[in-house]
N, C-alpha and C positions, 0 to 999 in steps of 0.2 A: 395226203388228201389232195387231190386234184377239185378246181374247183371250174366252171368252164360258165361264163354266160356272154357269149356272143351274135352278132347281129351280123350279117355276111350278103351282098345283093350279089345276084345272079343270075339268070338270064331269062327263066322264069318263073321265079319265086323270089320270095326271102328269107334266107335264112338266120331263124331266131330262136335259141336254144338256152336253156339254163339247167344246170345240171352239176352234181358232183360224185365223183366216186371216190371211197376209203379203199382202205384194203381186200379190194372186194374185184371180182366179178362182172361188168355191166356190158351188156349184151345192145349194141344198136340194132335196132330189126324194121325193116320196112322194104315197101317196093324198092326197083330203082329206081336214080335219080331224082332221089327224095334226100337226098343229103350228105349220108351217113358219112362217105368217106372225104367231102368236104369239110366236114368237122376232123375228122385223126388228122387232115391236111393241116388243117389252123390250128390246131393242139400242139402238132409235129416242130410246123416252124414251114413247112413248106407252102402254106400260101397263108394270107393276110385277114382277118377279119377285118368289115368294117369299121364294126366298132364296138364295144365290148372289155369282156377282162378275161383273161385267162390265168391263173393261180395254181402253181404246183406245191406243194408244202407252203413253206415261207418265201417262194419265189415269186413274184411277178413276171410273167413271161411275153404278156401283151396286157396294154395299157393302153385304148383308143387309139389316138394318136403318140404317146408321150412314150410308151415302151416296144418294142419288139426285137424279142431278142433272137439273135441268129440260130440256125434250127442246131448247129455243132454245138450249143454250148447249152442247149437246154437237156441234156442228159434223160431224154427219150427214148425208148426201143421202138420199133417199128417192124412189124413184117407186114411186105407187101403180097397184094393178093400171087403177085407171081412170083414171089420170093427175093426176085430180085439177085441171086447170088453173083457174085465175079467168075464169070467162065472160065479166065483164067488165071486161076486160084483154086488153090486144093481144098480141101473141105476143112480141113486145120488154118490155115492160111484166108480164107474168109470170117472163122470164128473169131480166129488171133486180130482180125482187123477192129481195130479201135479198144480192145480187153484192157483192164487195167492191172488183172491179178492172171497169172499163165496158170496158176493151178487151180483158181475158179473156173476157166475156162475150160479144165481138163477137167473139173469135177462134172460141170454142167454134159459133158460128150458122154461120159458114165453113164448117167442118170438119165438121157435122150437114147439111150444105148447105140452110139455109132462110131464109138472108137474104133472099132473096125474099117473106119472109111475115112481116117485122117489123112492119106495119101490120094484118094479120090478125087478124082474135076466132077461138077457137077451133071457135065454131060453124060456120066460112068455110072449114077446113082436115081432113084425110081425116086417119085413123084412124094410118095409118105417120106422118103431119108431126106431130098430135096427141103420139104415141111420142116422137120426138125431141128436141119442144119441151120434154118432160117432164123428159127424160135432159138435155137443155144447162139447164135452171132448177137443176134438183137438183148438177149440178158448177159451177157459176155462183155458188154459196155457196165453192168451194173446200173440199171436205170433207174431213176424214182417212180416211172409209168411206163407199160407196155402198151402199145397199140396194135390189133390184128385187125386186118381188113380180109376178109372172106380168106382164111388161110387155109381153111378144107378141101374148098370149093372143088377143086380140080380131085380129087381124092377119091376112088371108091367107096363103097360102104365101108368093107371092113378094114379099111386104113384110115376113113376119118374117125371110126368109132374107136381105136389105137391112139389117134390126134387126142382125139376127146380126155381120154383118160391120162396121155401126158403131161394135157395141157393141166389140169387139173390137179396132179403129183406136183408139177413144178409150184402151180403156185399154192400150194402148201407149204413150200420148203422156201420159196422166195415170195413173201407177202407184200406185195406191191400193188397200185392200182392198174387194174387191167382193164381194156377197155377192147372188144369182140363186134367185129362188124360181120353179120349174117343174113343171110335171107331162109335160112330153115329154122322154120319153127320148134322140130324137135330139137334141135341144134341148141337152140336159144335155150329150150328150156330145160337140157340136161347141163348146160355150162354156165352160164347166168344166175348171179345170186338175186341181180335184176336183170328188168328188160325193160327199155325205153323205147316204145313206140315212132319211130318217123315218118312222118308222113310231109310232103311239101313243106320241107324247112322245119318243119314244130314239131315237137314231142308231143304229140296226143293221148288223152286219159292219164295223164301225169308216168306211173309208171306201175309194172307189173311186178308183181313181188314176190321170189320164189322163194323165201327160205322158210318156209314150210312145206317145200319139195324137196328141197336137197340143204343139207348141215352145208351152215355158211365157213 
């Protein structure tokens, strides 16, 4: 269980959030620069709330002033909206970075189906593999929580709608809290077991509730 209620100032808003996800799904959705990826920042470890608490299972991970634990040791995934991969580094050799288990990590290439491209630089491989390889590095640490920040985005139709249903295979087989930053509606509403509203800092109308859309 992730638990998040933080207070965050910034340059013109405030951002003031309370929220928690289980093993579940939770979809941030709003304009930009309404938040969203300020929050996976202060979840991550890469920037500070004000002030607040953040709770992952039984961890405290920030604590007002009193806790803040370094972003290496809060055992997080994170794929960034650009994936972020090491250039140079082979598409194995990115995954293998940080893994705790070599043949989780080979399970996970299976099941994203890109062992085919364990010898590969990133520069050699398209935008959907680029995506995958991101999603199997980032669960390859074994996290307690995923964070995706618009991992689509850059993606055609029909390789984010391929995204879509990966993402969704995986976290069936690894039930872990996920947390999906979007700006497409349909997006939100075919991957989200919820969807939190953002709007300037807040979470408005509390939240939107799909599991009577789609089996949680």
């Amino acid at each position: 269980m992730l638990i998040v209620d933080i207070q965050k100032k910034l340059s013109h808003f405030e951002l003031n959030v309370k929220f928690s996800v289980a093993n579940e799904i939770v979809v941030l959705f709003g304009p930009s620069g309404s938040g969203k990826t300020t929050i996976l920042n202060c979840i991550a470890g890469i920037s500070k709330p004000t002030a607040g608490i953040i709770r992952l299972n039984d961890t405290i991970l920030f604590e007002n002033k009193k806790v803040f634990v370094p972003i290496q040791k809060r055992n997080i995934g994170y794929v960034f909206q650009d994936y972020a991969l090491f250039p140079h580094m082979t598409v194995w050799k990115n995954i293998a970075y940080g893994m705790k288990n070599e043949s989780f990590a080979k399970e996970l290439m299976k099941e994203l189906r890109i062992e085919h491209l364990r010898d590969k630089y990133p520069s050699e491989i398209s935008g959907g593999e680029k995506q995958r390889v991101a999603i199997a590095r980032a669960i390859a640490t074994e996290p307690d929580a995923l964070l995706l920040d618009e991992p689509f985005s850059a993606l055609d139709d029909q390789t984010r709608a391929k995204g879509h249903e990966e993402l969704l295979r995986i976290h069936k087989l690894w039930r872990i809290p996920i947390i999906l930053v979007t700006h497409h509606h349909e997006e939100a509403k075919k991957l989200g077991n919820r969807i939190l509203y953002l709007h300037e800092g807040k979470i408005h109308d509390n939240e939107i509730h799909l599991c009577n859309i789609k089996e949680m």
